[in-house]
C-alpha positions in Angstrom: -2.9 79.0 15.0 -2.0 82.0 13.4 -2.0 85.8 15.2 -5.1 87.1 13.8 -7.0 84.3 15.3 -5.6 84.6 18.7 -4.9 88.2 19.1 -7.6 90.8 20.6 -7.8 93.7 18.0 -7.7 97.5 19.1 -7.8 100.8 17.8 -5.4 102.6 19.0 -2.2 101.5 21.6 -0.1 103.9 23.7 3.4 102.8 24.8 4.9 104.0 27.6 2.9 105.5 30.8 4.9 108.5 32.1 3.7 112.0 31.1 4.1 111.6 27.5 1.9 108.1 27.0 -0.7 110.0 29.5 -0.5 112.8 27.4 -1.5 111.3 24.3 -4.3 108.5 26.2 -5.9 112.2 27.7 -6.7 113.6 23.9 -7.9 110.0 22.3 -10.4 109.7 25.7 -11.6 113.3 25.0 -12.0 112.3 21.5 -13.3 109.3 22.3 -11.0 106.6 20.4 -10.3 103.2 22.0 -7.2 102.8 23.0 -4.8 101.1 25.7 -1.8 102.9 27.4 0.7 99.8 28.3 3.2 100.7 31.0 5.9 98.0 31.6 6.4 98.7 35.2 3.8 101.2 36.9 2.0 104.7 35.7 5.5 106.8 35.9 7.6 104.0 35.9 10.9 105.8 34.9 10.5 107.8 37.6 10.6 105.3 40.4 13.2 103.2 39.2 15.6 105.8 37.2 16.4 108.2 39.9 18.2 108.9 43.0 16.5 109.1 46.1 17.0 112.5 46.8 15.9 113.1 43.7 14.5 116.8 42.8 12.8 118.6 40.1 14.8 121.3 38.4 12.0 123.0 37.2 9.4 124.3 39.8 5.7 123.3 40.7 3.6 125.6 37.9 5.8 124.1 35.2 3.9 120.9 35.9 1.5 121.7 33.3 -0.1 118.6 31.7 -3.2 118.0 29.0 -6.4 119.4 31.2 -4.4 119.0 34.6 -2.2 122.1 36.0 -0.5 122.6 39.3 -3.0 122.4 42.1 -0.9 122.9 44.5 -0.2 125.4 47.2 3.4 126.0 46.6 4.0 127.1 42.7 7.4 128.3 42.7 8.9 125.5 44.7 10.6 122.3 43.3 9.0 118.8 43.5 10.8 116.4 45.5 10.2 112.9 43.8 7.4 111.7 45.7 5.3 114.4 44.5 6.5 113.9 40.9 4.9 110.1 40.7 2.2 111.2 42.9 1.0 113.8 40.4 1.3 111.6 37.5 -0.7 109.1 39.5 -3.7 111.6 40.1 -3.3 112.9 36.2 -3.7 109.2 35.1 -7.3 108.3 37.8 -8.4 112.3 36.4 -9.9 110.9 33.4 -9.6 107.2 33.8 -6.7 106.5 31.8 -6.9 102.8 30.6 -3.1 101.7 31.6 -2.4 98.1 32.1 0.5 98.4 34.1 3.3 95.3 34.2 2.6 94.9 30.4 5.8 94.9 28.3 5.6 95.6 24.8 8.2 92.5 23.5 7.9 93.9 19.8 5.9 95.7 17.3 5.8 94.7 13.9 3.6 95.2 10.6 0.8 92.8 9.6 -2.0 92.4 7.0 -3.0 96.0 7.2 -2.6 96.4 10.9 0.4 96.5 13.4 1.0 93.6 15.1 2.0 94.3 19.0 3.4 91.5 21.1 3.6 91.6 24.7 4.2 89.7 27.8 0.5 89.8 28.1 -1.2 89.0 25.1 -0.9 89.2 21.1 -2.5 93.0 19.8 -4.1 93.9 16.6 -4.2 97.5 16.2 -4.7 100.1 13.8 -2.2 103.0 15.3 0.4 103.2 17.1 1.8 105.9 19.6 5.3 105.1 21.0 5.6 107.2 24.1 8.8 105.2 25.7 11.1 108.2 26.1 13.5 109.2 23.7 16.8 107.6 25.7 16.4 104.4 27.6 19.7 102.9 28.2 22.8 104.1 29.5 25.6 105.0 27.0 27.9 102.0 28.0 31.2 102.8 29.9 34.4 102.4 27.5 35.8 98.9 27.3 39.0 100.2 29.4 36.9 101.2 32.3 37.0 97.5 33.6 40.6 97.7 34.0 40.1 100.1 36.8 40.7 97.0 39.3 39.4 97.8 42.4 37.3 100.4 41.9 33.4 100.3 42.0 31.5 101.8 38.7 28.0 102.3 38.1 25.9 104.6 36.1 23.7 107.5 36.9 20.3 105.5 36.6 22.1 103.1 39.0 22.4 105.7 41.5 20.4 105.8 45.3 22.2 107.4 47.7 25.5 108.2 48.7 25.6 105.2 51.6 25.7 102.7 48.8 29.6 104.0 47.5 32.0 102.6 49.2 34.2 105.5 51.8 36.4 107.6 49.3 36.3 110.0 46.4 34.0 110.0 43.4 35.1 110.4 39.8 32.2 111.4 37.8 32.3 111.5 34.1 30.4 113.3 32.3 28.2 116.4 33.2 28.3 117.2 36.8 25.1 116.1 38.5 25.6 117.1 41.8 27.8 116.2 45.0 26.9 113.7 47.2 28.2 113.9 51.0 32.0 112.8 49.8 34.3 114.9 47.5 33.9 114.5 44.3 35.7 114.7 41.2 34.2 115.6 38.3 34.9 115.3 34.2 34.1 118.6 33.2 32.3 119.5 30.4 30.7 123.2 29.2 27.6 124.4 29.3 24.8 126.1 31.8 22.1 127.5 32.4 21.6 131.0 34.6 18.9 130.6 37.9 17.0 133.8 36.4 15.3 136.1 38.5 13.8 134.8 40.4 14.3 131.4 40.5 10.7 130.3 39.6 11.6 132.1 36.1 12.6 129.3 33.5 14.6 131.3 31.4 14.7 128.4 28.2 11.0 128.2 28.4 9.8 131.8 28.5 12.9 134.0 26.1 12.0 131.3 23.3 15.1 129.8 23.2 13.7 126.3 23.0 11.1 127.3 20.5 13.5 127.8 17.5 12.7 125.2 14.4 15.4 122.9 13.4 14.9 124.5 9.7 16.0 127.5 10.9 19.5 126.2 12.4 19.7 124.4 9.3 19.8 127.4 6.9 21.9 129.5 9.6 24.6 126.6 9.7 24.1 125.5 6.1 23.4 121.7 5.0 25.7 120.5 8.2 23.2 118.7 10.0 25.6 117.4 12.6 26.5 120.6 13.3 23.2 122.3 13.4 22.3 119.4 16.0 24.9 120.3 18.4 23.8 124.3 18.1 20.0 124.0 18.4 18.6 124.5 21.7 15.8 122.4 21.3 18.3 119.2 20.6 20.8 120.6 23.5 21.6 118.2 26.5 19.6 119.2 29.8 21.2 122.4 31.3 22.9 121.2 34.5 21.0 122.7 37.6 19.4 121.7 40.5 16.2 122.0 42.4 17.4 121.1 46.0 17.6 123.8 49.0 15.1 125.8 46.4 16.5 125.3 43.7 20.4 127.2 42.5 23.3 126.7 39.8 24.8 123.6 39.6 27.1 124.2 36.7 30.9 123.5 36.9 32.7 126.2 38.2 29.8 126.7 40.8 30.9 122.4 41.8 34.5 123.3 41.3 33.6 126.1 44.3 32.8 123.6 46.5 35.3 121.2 46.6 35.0 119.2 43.3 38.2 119.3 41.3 37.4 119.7 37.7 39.5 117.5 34.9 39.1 117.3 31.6 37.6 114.8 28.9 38.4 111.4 29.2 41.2 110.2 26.9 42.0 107.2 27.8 42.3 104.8 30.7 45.0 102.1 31.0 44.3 100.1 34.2 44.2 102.4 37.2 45.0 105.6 35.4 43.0 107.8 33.5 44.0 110.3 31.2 42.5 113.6 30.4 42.3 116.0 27.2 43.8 119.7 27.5 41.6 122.7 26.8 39.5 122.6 30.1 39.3 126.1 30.4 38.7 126.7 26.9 35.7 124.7 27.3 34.6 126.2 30.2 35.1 129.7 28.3 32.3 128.2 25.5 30.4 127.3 28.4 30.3 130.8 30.3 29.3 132.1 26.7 26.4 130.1 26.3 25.7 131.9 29.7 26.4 135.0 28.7 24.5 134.9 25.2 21.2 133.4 26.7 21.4 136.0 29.9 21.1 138.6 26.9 18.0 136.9 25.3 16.3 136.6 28.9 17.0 140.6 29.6 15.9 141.3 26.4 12.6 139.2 26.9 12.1 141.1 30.6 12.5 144.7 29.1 9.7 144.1 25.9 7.6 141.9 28.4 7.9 144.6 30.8 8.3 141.7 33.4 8.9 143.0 37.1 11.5 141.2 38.5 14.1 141.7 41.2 17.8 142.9 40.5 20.0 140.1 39.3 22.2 138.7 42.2 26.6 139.6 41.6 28.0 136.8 39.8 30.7 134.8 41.4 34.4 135.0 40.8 35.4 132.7 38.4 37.8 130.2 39.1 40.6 129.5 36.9 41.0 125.1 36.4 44.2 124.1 35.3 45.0 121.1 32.8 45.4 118.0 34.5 47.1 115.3 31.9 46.4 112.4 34.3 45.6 110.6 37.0 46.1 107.5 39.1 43.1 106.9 41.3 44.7 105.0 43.5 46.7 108.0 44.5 43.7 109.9 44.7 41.6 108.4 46.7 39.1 107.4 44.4 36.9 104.5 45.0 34.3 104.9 42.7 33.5 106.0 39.1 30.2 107.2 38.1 29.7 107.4 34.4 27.3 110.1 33.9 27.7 109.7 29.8 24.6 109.9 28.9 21.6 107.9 27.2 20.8 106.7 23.9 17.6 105.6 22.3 16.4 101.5 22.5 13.9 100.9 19.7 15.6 97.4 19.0 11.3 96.1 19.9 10.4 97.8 16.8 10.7 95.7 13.8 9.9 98.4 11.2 12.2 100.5 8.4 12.2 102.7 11.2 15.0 105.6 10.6 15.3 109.4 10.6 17.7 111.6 8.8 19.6 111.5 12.1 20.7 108.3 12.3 18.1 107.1 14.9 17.1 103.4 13.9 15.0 100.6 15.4 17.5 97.7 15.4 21.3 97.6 13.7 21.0 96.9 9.7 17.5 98.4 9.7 
């Protein structure tokens, strides 16, 4: 029998129930358009299986502005531990009866006969539109080949990551962006970049100076026809700014890890069984880094004085400490038990069966 006998035709489905997929189901109810929201796990799903415990939010409470749902909350400059992240998303989604159909997976989506064709573990879909709202980076950025030669030594990545009592006792090697310390010392792979705690705290500083607001156009004609380039100078493409919202909420950037206790290396260059090799020029990148800094604290002092925004006097910056090159090292010697790869994400759209590309190389499947 052939699809369009067997599958159940609708007008509109959502993929994805975090905040974006809710997002998007919130306008098509106030507009009225049928429409499903199917969530492979549960309403937030990401959220409960993609982070750490002790998990945070590095923005604070007001900042939890959705569609026709704010903060209600009693606390608006204080950071949400996770709990209260899938809790709100939970009350968002009953607020206006958002139809989710939770443990659905969306297995592919395809074109057919005037319509899309959307196959899950469910059922067969006929629909007219569809809104992907899975995230834009859903699986880890796999660990070089090499790092299996580490004998010994226990690996896992960041979206793998509980708690601290699951690493066996020793020293951590994290590579990538530093995303915090657990209870053990920790080595980190350092790489630049920051973002200042404005005054006070509660003040996002990307958000409100309009740094994040800049069009892509714009980069393009300041940085000419190099669009890899313009990508890596745009704010709005710009990896996450590493901070944190635990003890209420401070720097986490890496001379402020390097302060307490973690020993910064450079870039990874190689790794030939227990030893890893680094790239020179760690304080050179950390001198790009502490630019970004310095250029951005400018734009938000800038923003303050034509606000006119009272806020209190900036806090004394810490001493900066100087990290020396370190060409190797044999983790063994070291101490280290466990590697962390905190590389990074990349996009998954290998479900989508569709000539679906952009001018930056995003694609659905290889060959597409």
């Amino acid at each position: 029998m052939s699809a369009d006998h067997v599958a159940t035709r609708v007008e509109t489905i959502v993929v994805g129930g975090g905040q974006a997929g809710l997002a998007a189901s919130y306008f098509l109810t106030k507009h009225g358009r049928e429409h499903l929201v199917l969530e492979r796990g549960r309403v937030g799903e990401t959220w409960r299986s993609q982070r750490w415990n002790a998990f945070v939010l590095n923005t604070p409470n007001w900042a939890q502005r959705l569609p026709g749902f704010e903060y209600r909350g009693t606390d608006p400059d204080a950071f949400a531990p996770l709990a209260e992240v899938i809790e709100h998303l939970e009350t968002y989604a009953r607020s206006f009866e958002a139809p989710v159909r939770e443990q659905v997976n969306v297995k592919a989506l395809r074109a057919g006969d005037g319509h899309y064709v959307v196959e899950t573990t469910a059922e067969l879909l006929l629909v007219d539109n569809v809104i992907v709202a899975t995230g834009a980076f859903q699986q880890p950025t796999p660990p070089p080949v090499g790092a299996v030669k580490a004998s010994g030594v226990f690996q896992l990545t960041t979206s793998g990551y509980r708690r601290p009592e699951q690493l066996p006792d020793g020293a951590v090697l994290v590579v990538g962006r530093p995303v915090g310390m657990p209870d053990r010392r920790r080595v980190a792979e350092c790489r630049p970049g920051g973002l200042p705690r404005c005054r006070p705290v509660s003040l996002v500083p990307a958000t409100v100076s309009g740094v994040r607001d800049r069009r892509l156009g714009d980069r393009h004609r300041a940085h000419g026809s190099d669009s890899r380039h313009a990508s890596v100078t745009c704010g709005r493409l710009a990896c996450n700014p590493p901070v944190s919202g635990n003890d209420g909420g401070h720097d986490c950037h890496p001379r402020w890890l390097a302060k307490r206790g973690a020993v910064l290396v450079g870039r990874v260059s190689g790794i030939d069984g227990s030893t890893i090799g680094f790239e020179p020029g760690i304080e050179q990148n950390l001198a790009a880094g502490d630019q970004f800094v310095s250029d951005l604290q400018l734009r938000i002092d800038a923003f303050i004085a034509a606000e006119g925004v009272v806020v209190p006097d900036a806090e004394p910056a810490d001493p900066v400490p100087e990290i020396a090159d370190t060409p190797e090292l044999d983790l063994r010697r070291a101490g280290i038990t466990t590697i962390l790869w905190a590389t990074g994400f990349r996009p998954d759209y290998s479900w989508i069966e569709l000539p679906f590309t952009d001018e930056w190389g995003g694609r659905s499947r290889p060959g597409v």
